[in-house]
VOVEXMI-926729 format. One record per residue (C-alpha): x, y, z; residue number from 1. Coordinates in steps of 0.25 Angstrom, whole numbers. Example, Ala and Ser with C-alpha at 12.3 -4.5 7.8 and 13.67 -1.06 7.14 Angstrom:
BEGIN
    east   north      up     i
      49     -18      31     1
      55      -4      29     2
***
This chain:
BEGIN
    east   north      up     i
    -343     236      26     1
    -357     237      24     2
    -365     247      16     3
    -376     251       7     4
    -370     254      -6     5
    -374     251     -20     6
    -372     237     -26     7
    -369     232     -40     8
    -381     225     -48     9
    -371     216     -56    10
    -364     211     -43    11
    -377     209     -36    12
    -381     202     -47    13
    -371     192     -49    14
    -372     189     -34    15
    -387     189     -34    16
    -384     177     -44    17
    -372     170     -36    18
    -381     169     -25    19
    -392     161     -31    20
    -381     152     -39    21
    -374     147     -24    22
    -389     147     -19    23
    -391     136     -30    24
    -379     128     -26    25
    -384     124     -11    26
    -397     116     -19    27
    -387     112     -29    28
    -377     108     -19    29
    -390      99     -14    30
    -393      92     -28    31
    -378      89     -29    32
    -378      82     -15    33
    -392      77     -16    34
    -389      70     -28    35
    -374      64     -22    36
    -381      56     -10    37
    -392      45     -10    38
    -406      46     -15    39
    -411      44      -1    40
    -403      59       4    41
    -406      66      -9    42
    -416      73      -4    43
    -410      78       9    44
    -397      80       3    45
    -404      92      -5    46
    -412      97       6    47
    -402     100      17    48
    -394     109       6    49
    -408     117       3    50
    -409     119      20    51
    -395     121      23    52
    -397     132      12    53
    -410     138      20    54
    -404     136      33    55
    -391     143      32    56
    -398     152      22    57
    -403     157      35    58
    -392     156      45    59
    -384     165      35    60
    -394     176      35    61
    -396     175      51    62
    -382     174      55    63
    -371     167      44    64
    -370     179      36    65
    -367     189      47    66
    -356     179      54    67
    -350     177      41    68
    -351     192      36    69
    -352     200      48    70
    -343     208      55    71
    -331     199      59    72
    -327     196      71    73
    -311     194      70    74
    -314     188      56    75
    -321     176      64    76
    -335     179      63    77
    -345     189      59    78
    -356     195      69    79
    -367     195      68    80
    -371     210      62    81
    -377     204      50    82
    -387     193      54    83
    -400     192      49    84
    -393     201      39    85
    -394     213      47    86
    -390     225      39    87
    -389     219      26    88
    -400     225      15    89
    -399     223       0    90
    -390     236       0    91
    -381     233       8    92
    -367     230       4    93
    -353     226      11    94
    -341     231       5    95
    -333     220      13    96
    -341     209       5    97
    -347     212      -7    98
    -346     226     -11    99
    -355     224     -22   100
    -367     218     -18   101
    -376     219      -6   102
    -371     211       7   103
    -388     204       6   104
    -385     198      -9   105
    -371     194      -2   106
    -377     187      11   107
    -385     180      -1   108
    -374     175      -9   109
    -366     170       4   110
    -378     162      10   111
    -375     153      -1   112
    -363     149       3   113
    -367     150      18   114
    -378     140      13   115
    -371     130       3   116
    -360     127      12   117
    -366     120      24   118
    -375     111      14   119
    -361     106       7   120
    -359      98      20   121
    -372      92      19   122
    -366      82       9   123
    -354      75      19   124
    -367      70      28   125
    -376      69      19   126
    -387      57      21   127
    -385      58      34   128
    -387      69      41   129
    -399      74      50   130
    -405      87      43   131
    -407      93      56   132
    -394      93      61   133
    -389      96      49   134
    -397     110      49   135
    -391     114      62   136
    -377     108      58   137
    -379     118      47   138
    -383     131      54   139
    -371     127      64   140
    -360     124      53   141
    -366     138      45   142
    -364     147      58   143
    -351     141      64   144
    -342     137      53   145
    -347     143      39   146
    -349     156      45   147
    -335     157      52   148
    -327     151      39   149
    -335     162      30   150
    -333     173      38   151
    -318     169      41   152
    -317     169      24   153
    -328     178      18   154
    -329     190      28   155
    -320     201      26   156
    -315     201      39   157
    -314     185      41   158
    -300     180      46   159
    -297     170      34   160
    -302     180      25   161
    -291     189      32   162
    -282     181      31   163
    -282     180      17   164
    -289     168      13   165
    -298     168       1   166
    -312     161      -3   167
    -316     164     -14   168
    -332     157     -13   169
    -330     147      -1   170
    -320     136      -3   171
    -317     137      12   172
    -331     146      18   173
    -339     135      10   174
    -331     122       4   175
    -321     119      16   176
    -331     123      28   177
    -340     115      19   178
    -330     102      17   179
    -324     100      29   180
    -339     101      38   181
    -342      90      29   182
    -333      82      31   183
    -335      84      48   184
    -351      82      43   185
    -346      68      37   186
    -339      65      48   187
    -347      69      59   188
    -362      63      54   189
    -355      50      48   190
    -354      41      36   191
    -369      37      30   192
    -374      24      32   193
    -374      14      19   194
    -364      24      12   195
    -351      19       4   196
    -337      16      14   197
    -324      18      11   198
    -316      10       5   199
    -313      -1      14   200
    -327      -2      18   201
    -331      -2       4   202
    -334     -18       4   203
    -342     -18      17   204
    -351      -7      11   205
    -366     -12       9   206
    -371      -1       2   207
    -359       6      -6   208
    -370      11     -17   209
    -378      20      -5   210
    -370      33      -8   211
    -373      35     -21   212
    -377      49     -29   213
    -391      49     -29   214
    -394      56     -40   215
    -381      61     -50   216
    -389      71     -57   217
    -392      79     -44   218
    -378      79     -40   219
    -374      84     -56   220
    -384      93     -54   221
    -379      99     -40   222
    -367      99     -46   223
    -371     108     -58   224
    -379     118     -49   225
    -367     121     -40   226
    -357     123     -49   227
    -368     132     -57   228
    -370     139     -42   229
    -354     139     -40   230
    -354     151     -49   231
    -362     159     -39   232
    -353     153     -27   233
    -341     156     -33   234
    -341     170     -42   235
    -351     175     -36   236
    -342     175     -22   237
    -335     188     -31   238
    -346     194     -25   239
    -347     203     -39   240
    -350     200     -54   241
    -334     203     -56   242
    -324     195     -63   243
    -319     186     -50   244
    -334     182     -51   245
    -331     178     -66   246
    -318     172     -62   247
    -324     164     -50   248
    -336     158     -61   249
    -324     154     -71   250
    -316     147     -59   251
    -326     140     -53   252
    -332     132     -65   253
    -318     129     -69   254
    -314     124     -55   255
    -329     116     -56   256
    -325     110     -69   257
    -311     105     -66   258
    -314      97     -53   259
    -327      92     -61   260
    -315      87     -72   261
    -306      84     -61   262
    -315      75     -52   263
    -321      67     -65   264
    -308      64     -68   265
    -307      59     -55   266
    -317      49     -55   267
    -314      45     -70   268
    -299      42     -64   269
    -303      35     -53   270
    -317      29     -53   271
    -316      27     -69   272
    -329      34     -71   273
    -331      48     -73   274
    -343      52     -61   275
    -355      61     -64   276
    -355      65     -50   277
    -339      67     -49   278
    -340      77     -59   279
    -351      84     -50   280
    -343      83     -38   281
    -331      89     -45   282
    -337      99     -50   283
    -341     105     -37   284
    -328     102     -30   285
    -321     111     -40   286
    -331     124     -37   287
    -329     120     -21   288
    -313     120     -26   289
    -314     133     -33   290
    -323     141     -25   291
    -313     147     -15   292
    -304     153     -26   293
    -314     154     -37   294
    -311     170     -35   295
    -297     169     -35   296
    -293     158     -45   297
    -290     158     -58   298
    -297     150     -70   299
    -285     140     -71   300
    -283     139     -55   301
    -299     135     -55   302
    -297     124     -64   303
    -284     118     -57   304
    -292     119     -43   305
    -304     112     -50   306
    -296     101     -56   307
    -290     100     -41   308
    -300      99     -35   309
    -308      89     -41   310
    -296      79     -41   311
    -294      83     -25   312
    -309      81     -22   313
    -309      69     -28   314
    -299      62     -21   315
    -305      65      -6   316
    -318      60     -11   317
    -312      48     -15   318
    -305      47      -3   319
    -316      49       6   320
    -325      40      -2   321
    -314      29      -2   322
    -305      31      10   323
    -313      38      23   324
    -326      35      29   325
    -329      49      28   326
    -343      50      23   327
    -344      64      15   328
    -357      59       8   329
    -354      70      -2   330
    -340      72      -2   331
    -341      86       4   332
    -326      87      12   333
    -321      83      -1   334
    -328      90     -12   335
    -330     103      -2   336
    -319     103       7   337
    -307      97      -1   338
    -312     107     -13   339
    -315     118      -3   340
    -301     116       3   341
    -292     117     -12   342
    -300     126     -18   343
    -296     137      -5   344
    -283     131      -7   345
    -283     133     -20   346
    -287     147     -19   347
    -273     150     -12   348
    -265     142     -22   349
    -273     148     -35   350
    -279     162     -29   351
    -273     172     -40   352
    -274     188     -38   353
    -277     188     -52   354
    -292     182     -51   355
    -295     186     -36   356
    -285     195     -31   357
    -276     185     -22   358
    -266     175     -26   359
    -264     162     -20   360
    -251     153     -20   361
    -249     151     -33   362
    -249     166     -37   363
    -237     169     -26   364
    -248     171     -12   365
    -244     162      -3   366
    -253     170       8   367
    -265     166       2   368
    -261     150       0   369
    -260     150      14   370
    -272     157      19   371
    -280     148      12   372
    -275     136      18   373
    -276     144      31   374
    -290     148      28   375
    -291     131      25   376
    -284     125      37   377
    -295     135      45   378
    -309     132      38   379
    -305     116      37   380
    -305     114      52   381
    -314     125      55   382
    -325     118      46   383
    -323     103      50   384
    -322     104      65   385
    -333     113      67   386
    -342     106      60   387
    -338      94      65   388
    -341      99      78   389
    -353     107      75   390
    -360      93      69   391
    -356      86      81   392
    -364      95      88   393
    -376      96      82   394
    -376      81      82   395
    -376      80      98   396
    -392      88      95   397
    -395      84      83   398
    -388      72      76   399
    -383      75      63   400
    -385      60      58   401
    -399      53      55   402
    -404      39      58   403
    -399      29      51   404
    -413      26      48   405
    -414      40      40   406
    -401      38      34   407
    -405      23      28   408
    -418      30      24   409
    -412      43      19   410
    -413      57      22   411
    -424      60      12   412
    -433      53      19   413
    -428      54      34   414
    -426      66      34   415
    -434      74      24   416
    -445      65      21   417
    -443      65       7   418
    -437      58      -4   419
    -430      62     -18   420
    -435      53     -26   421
    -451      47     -25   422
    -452      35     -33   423
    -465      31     -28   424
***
C-alpha cells in the first residue's frame, strides 16, 4: 500500500549507501571477467557489463519495476500502473515493501540487481558473441524471465513468495535465473574457436595455452570490488540500518571467506599449486552461496555453507573443464547457478527463527525445506528453457555468433575498434 508518510533518515541513509555499493559490483563484475578471458576480449568483456548496466537501467524505470512491483495479477505478473514510474515522488512510501524508505530510493536499489543479473551471463559466451544481439537478447531475457522470477519471490503478493519460499538477496531472482541461462547461452552460441577441449581431445588441441586469464590482477581486483559491493547486495536487502542488516554483513564475509578457504584447498589438493585466481573465484562463489539466506542464517551456518560451497563448485568446474564440451567460458553454471542452487537450499536446511524469523529443516520446519526445493525445481526450468528459447530467436534475425574472422581477431577490435593495450 502506497502512501505519503514520513521516512527515516538513518534508513534512508543506509540504503542510499547500499545502492552505490551494488552499483559498483556491475563495473566490478566487468574487471573480474575482463581480466579471466584473453587480451584480445578484455576490452569487450568490460564494455557489455557497463551497457547492460545502462540498458536495463532503462527498461527498469520504463516497464521492469512496475511488472515486478506492480499490482499482481494472480501472483504472476504485475501491471503496468507504475511504468515510467508513474506515481512514485521522493515522499512516497509502500508499506508492503519498505516501510521505511521511499518506493524512489527502493526502485534505486533494486535496479542493481535488475542490472547486474543479466551481465553475469555474459561470461558463459564470452568471446564470441555479437554485441548487438546480445543487447536485444538482454532486453528480452530482462522482461520475460527476470521480471517473472522476481515478481513470483520478491512482490508481496508473488505465488512462490505465498507459498513460503524465502530469498533473502537473490540466490534464486539473480544466481539460479543467472546460472542456468548461461549454461543455455554456452550451449546455444557454441564452444569458442582455439579454446582448450576436454580431456580426450586434450592431445589433439593445437592451441591448449589460448584461454588463459589475461590479466590476474584485474580478475583479484573484480574479485575484491564485489565482495566490498556484496555488502550493499546483501544487508542492505534488510531494507533498514537494523540488526538483520548487521547480521547479513557478518554472514556474508564469513560465507565469502570459507569458499575462498575451501576452493584454495581445492586446488592445493588437486592441482598441487595454490591458484591466485582460485581464491578469487572462491571467494565469489561463497557470497553467491550465501546471498539467499544471508538474513536468515546464523554466523556458524554462513561458515559451513561457504566451506560447502567452494568444495561443490569446484568440482563442476572441474568436471566441465575435464569431462564435457560445454564451453562456459567463465564458469557461470557452475560458480552462479550450483552456488545459487545450495545456497537456497541451504536456506531451507539452515534458516533459523532466531536470525530472521523462520526456521528451516534443521530447526524442526519441514515446510520451508520443501518450499524451497519447490521454489528450485520451478526457477531452474523456467530460466534455462526460456532462454534457450528466447536466444534461438533472436538468432533467426540477428545471429548471436560473430565471424570467425572477428573471433580470430578479437572483439576488441571487430567489434569496438579498440584495443586494451597499445604497445605501439
Amino acid at each position: 500500500m502506497s502512501a505519503v508518510i514520513p521516512t527515516n533518515p538513518g534508513d534512508t541513509a543506509w540504503l542510499i549507501v547500499a545502492t552505490a555499493l551494488v552499483m559498483i559490483m556491475t563495473p566490478a563484475l566487468g574487471f573480474f571477467y575482463g581480466g579471466l578471458v584473453r587480451r584480445k576480449n578484455l576490452v569487450s568483456t568490460i564494455v557489455q557489463c557497463f551497457a547492460i548496466f545502462a540498458v536495463i537501467s532503462i527498461v527498469w524505470a520504463l516497464w521492469g519495476y512496475s511488472l515486478v512491483f506492480g499490482n499482481s495479477y494472480g501472483g504472476i505478473i504485475g501491471d503496468l500502473s507504475l511504468a515510467g514510474l508513474n506515481g512514485i515522488g521522493v515522499n512516497t512510501v509502500n508499506t508492503d515493501l519498505a516501510p521505511t524508505i521511499s518506493v524512489l530510493l527502493f526502485f534505486a536499489f533494486q535496479l542493481k540487481f535488475a542490472a547486474i543479473t543479466p551481465a553475469l551471463i555474459i561470461g558463459a559466451c564470452a568471446e564470441r558473441i555479437r554485441f548487438r544481439s546480445l543487447l536485444i537478447f538482454i532486453i528480452l531475457w530482462s522482461t520475460f524471465i527476470y521480471v517473472p522470477i522476481a515478481h513470483w519471490v520478491w512482490n508481496p503478493d508473488g505465488w512462490l513468495k505465498a507459498l513460503g519460499a524465502i530469498d533473502f538477496a537473490g540466490g534464486l531472482v539473480v544466481h539460479i535465473s543467472a546460472g542456468l541461462s548461461a549454461l543455455a547461452a554456452a550451449l546455444v552460441v557454441g564452444r569458442r574457436k582455439g579454446c582448450s577441449t576436454p580431456w580426450k581431445d586434450h592431445m589433439k588441441s593445437l592451441d591448449t595455452e589460448s584461454d588463459k586469464p589475461s590479466n590476474i590482477p584485474y580478475v583479484i581486483l573484480g574479485a575484491a570490488l564485489l565482495w566490498f559491493g556484496w555488502f550493499g547486495f546483501n544487508a542492505g536487502s534488510a531494507l533498514a540500518a537494523n540488526n538483520i542488516a548487521v547480521s547479513a554483513l557478518v554472514t556474508t564475509n564469513l560465507a565469502a571467506s570459507g569458499a575462498a578457504v575451501s576452493w584454495m584447498l581445492m586446488d592445493w589438493l588437486l592441482k598441487g599449486k595454490p591458484s591466485a585466481v582460485g581464491l578469487a573465484i572462491g571467494a565469489v562463489v561463497g557470497l553467491v552461496a550465501i546471498t539467499p539466506g544471508a538474513g536468515f542464517v546464523s554466523v556458524t551456518s554462513a561458515i559451513i555453507i561457504g566451506l560447502a560451497a567452494g568444495v561443490i563448485s569446484n568440482l563442476v568446474v572441474n568436471w566441465r573443464t575435464g569431462r564435457s564440451r560445454i564451453d562456459d567460458t567463465l564458469d557461470v553454471f557452475a560458480c552462479h547457478g550450483v552456488g545459487g542452487l545450495w545456497g537456497s537450499i541451504a536456506t531451507g536446511l539452515f534458516a533459523s527463527a532466531a536470525i530472521g524469523g523462520v526456521d528451516g529443516l534443521f530447526f524442526g520446519n519441514v515446510e520451508q525445506f520443501i518450499a524451497q526445493l519447490i521454489a528450485v525445481a520451478v526457477v531452474v526450468p523456467f530460466s534455462f528453457f526460456g532462454s534457450y528459447a528466447l536466444l534461438k530467436l533472436v538468432n533467426v534475425f540477428s545471429p548471436l555468433r560473430v565471424s570467425p574472422e572477428a573471433e580470430n581477431a578479437g572483439l576488441d577490435l571487430s567489434e569496438h575498434g579498440e584495443e586494451a593495450y597499445n604497445l605501439d
